[in-house]
C-alpha positions in Angstrom: 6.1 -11.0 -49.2 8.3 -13.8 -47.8 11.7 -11.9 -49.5 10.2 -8.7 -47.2 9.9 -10.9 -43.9 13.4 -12.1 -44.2 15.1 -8.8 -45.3 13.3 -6.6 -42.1 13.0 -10.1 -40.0 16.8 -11.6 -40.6 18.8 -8.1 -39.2 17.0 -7.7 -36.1 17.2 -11.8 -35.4 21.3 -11.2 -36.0 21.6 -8.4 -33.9 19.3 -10.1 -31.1 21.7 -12.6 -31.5 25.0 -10.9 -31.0 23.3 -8.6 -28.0 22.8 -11.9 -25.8 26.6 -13.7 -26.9 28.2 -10.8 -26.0 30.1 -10.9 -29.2 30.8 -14.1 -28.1 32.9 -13.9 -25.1 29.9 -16.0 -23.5 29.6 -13.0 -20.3 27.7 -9.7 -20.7 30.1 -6.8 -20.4 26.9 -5.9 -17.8 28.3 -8.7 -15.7 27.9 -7.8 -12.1 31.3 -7.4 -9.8 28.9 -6.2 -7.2 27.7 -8.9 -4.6 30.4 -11.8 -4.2 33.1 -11.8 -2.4 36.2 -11.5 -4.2 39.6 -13.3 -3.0 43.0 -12.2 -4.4 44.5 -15.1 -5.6 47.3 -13.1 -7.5 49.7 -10.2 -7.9 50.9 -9.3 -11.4 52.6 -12.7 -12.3 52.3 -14.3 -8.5 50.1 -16.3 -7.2 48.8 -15.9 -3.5 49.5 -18.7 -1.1 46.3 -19.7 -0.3 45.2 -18.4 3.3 45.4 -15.0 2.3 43.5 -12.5 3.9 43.0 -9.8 0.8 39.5 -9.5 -0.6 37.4 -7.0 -1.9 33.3 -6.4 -2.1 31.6 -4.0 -4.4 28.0 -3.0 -3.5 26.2 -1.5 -6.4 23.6 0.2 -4.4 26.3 2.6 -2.4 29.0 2.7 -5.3 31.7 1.3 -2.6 34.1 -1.5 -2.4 35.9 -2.5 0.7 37.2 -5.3 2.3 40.5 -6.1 3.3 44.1 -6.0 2.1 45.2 -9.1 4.1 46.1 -7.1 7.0 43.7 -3.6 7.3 40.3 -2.9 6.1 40.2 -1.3 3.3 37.2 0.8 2.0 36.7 3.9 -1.0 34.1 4.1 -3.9 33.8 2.4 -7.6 32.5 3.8 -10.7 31.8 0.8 -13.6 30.9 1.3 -17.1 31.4 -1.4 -19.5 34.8 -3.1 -18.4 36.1 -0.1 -17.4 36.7 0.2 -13.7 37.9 3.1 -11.3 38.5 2.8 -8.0 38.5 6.1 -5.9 41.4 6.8 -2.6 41.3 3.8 -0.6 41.1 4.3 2.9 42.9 1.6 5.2 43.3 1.0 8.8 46.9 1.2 10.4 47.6 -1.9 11.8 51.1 -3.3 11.4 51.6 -6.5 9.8 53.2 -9.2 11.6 54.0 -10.6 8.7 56.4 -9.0 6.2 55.4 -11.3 3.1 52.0 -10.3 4.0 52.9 -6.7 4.6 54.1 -6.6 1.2 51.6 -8.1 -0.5 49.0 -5.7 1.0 51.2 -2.5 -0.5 50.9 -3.8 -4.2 47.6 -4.9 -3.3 46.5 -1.7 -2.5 49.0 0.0 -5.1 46.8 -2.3 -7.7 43.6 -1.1 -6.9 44.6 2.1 -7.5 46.1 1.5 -10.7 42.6 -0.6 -12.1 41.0 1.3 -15.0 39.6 -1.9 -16.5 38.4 -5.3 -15.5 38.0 -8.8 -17.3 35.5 -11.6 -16.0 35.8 -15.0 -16.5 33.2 -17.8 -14.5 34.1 -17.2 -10.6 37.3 -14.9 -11.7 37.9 -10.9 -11.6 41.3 -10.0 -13.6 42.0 -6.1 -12.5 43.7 -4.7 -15.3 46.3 -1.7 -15.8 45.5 1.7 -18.7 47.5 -1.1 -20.7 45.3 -4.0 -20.2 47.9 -5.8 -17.7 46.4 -7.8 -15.3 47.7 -6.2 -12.1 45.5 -8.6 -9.9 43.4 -11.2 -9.8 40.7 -12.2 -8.0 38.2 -15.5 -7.0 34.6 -15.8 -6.0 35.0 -19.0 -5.1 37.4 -21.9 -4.1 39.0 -22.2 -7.3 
């Protein structure tokens, strides 16, 4: 009897166990994105000067995401499976930028969203990534 329990019993604790690790990345690939907001704290290799306007929001319940790209507001919809992320056209308003550095950074800002097909979460962090798992952008919930 006891060699039955721990041959039916010992698989399903195991697999239990692995379901709530997350194969031991320690977050869920079921992770919300959707509810904070999310500050761009860097473009490909460079960082962000902190001050910067660009953020992002995703609302689950509409399948959007907008925010702003440190200059316009930005808006278009998500889809999210697993880590992989799509962003739809982005809309943006038409203001010019007084800055050019800030200019700039908006237009690979917004190039980058466009170019997300998969995300990576880390406690209070958002890395967009590229089809080849480059981190085009990445983003903070918090003051980090």
């Amino acid at each position: 009897m006891r060699s039955f329990a721990l041959r039916t019993v010992l698989p399903v604790v195991a697999t239990a166990v692995l379901l709530l690790t997350g194969c031991g990345s320690g977050i869920s690939l079921d992770e919300p994105i959707e509810g904070p907001v999310w500050r761009l704290v860097q473009l490909g290799d460079e960082p962000i000067a902190p001050g910067g306007d660009a953020q992002l929001q995703f609302d689950r319940n509409s399948g959007r995401v907008s925010g702003s790209g440190g200059c316009n507001r930005v808006t278009g919809s998500f889809t999210r499976a697993g880590v992989s992320l799509k962003l739809g056209q982005m809309a943006a308003t038409r203001m010019a930028c007084a800055d050019p550095v800030r200019g700039a950074n908006e237009a690979q800002f917004l190039s980058a969203l466009q170019n997300t097909a998969s995300y990576r979460l880390a406690p209070g962090r958002l890395a967009l990534l590229d089809a080849s798992g480059r981190t085009v952008a990445l983003l903070s919930s918090g003051n980090r």
